[in-house]
N, C-alpha and C positions, 0 to 999 in steps of 0.2 A: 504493500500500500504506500511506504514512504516514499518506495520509487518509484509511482505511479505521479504521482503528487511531486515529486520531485522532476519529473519531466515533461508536465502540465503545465509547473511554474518557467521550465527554463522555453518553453514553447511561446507562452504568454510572453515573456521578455523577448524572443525574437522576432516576434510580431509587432509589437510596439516600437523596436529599435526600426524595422523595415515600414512601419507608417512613417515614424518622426523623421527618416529619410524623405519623404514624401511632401516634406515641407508642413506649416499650419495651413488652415481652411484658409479658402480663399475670402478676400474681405467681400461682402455685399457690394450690389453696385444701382445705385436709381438713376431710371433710364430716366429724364424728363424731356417732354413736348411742351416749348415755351414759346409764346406771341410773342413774337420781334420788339415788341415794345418794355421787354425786360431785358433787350439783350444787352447791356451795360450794368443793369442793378445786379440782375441772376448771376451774373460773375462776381461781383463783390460778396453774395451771398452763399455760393457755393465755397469759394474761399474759405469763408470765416467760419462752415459748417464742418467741411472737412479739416479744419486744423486740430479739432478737438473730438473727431468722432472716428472709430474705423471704417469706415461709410464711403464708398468711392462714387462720385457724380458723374450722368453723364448728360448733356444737355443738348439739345438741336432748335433753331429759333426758326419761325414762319409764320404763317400768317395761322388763326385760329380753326377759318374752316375747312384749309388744307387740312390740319394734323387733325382734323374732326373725321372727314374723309378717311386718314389714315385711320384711321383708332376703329371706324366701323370699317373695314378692311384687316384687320387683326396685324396693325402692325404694333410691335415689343414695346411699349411704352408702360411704366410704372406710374408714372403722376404727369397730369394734364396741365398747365397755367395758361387758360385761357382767357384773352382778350374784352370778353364778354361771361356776363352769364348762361345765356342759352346752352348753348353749345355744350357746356357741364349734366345742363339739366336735361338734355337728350340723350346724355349715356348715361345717365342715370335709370331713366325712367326704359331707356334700353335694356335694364342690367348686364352693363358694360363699364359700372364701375360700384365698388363695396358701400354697401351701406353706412351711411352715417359718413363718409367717404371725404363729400363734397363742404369747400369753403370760399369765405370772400374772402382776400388776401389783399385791395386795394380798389383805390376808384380814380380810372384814368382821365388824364385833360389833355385838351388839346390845343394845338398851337397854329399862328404861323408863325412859318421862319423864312430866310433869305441869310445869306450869304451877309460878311462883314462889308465887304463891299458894294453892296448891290446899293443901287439907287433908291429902293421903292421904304418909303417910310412906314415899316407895320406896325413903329411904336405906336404913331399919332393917328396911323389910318385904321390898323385892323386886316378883315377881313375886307375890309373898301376899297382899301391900297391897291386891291387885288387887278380891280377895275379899272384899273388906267391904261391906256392904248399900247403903254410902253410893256406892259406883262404878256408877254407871247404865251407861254405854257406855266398850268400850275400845278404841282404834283401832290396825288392824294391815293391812298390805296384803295385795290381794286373790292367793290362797296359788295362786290357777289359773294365775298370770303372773307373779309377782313373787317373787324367791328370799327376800327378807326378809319376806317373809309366810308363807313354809312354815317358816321358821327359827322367828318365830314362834307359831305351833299346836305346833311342833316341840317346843319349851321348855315352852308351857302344858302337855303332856303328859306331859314327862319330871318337868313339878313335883305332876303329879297334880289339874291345875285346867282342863283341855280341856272337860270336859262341864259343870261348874260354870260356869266364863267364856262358853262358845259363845252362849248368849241375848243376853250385855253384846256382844257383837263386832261393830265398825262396822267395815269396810272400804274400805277407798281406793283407787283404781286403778294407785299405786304409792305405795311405803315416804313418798315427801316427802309424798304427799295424807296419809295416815294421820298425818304430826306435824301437818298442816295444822290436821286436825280437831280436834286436842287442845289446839290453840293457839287457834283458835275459840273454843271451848267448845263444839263439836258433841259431842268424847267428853270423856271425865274425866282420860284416861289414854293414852298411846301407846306401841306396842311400835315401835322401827325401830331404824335405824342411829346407831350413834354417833357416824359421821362427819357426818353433820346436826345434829347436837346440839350438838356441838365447834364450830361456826359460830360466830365472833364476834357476831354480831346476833342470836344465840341463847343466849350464855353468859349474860347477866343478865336471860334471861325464864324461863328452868325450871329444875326440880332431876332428875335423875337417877340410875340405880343400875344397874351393868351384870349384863347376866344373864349367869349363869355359862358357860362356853363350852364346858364340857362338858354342856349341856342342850339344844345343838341341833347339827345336823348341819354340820362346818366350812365358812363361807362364802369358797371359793377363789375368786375375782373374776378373771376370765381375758378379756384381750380380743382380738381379732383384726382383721387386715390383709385389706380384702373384695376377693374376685375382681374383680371390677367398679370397682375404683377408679379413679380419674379419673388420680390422680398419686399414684404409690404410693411415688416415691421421698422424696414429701415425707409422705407416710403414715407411715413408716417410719422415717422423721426424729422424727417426736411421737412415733412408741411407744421407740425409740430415747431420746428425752428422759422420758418417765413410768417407762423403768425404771433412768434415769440415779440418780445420787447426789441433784442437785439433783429429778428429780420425784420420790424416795424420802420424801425430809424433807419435802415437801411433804403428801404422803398422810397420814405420820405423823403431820404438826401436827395432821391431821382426825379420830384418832384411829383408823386403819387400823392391822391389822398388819403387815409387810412378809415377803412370798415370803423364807426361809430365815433370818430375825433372830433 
């Protein structure tokens, strides 16, 4: 019996030696689908998420109702941040995402912008500015898939400039292509998000003027925990961290509003 047990035990230790060769587990990884219009905050926040957790990010930006598309297509995604609410509450009611899952994380504004040199004054003017003979094209993203491009039309219309702007209107296939263009020089002028704009590597190349927030429909920024997630407890962990204090102020710096401030 001793040397039954005695060759059980030496069996158990060369197994264990031959996993620990093997390396430890591999660390978690959250896949996230995020609206272009975080793509400078989402980086400050992953950062500051993964220095303190064994949690590895991974993150892809577009426009909202692309990665909506994708997600009811089964593509790998862990946690949704999208642009709007709808689109959350469609894979919800899908079940195409965990119960109790879904949150608001921020509430987007929106801007124009123009270039540090450009002529067109959007401090004093606005969206008015827009209107002057000298503004060839204005870029806004494309209003079929992208929440800040119906936000967009949304404004031109509450200020009485929809049918007058619609010929100037360049489109992007999400809100960051649309400042891309204005940065260019493809357009003269860009409608997007502020929290793009608010980007350090962006603060000393335009000027801006925020449009009013009662001229478009409120952009509630809702995102969601997907059925399908690989590891959801470490899912749960980042949105757990983006509606903490530290990802609050984070959002803030980018110029977001926050859920109930």
């Amino acid at each position: 019996m001793r040397i039954f047990f005695a060759g059980a035990l030496a069996a158990a230790v060369a197994a264990a030696a031959c996993g620990g060769g093997r390396g430890a587990p591999a660390r978690p990884t959250v896949r996230i689908a995020a609206a272009s219009d975080l793509n400078a905050a989402m980086g400050d926040a992953i950062a500051r998420f993964s220095a303190g957790r064994p949690i590895d990010v991974s993150v892809s930006y577009g426009s909202s109702g692309a990665f909506y598309a994708q997600i009811l297509n089964g593509a790998p995604f862990d946690l949704f941040f999208s642009a709007d609410a709808e689109y959350p509450r469609q894979l919800t009611a899908r079940g195409l995402a965990r119960p109790g899952g879904d949150f608001v994380y921020a509430i987007g504004r929106l801007v124009v912008w123009v270039t540090r040199e450009s002529p067109i004054d959007v401090e004093r003017g606005g969206l008015r500015a827009l209107d002057a003979p000298s503004v060839a094209h204005v870029a806004i993203a494309n209003a079929e898939h992208a929440p800040y491009g119906r936000a967009a039309l949304a404004a031109l219309r509450s200020a009485g400039l929809e049918e007058r702007l619609r010929p100037k209107l360049v489109f992007g296939e999400s809100v960051a292509q649309a400042l891309q263009f204005a940065q260019t020089g493809a357009a003269d002028a860009a409608i997007v998000a502020r929290s793009l704009v608010s980007a350090p590597a962006l603060e000393d190349r335009g000027r801006w003027a925020d449009v009013p927030a009662e001229a478009y429909p409120r952009l509630e920024q809702r995102g969601v925990v997907l059925d399908r997630a690989a590891s959801p407890d470490a899912a749960r962990a980042f949105r757990e961290f983006m509606l903490s204090a530290e990802g609050r102020a984070i959002l803030a710096r980018y110029g977001f509003l926050l859920p109930g401030a």
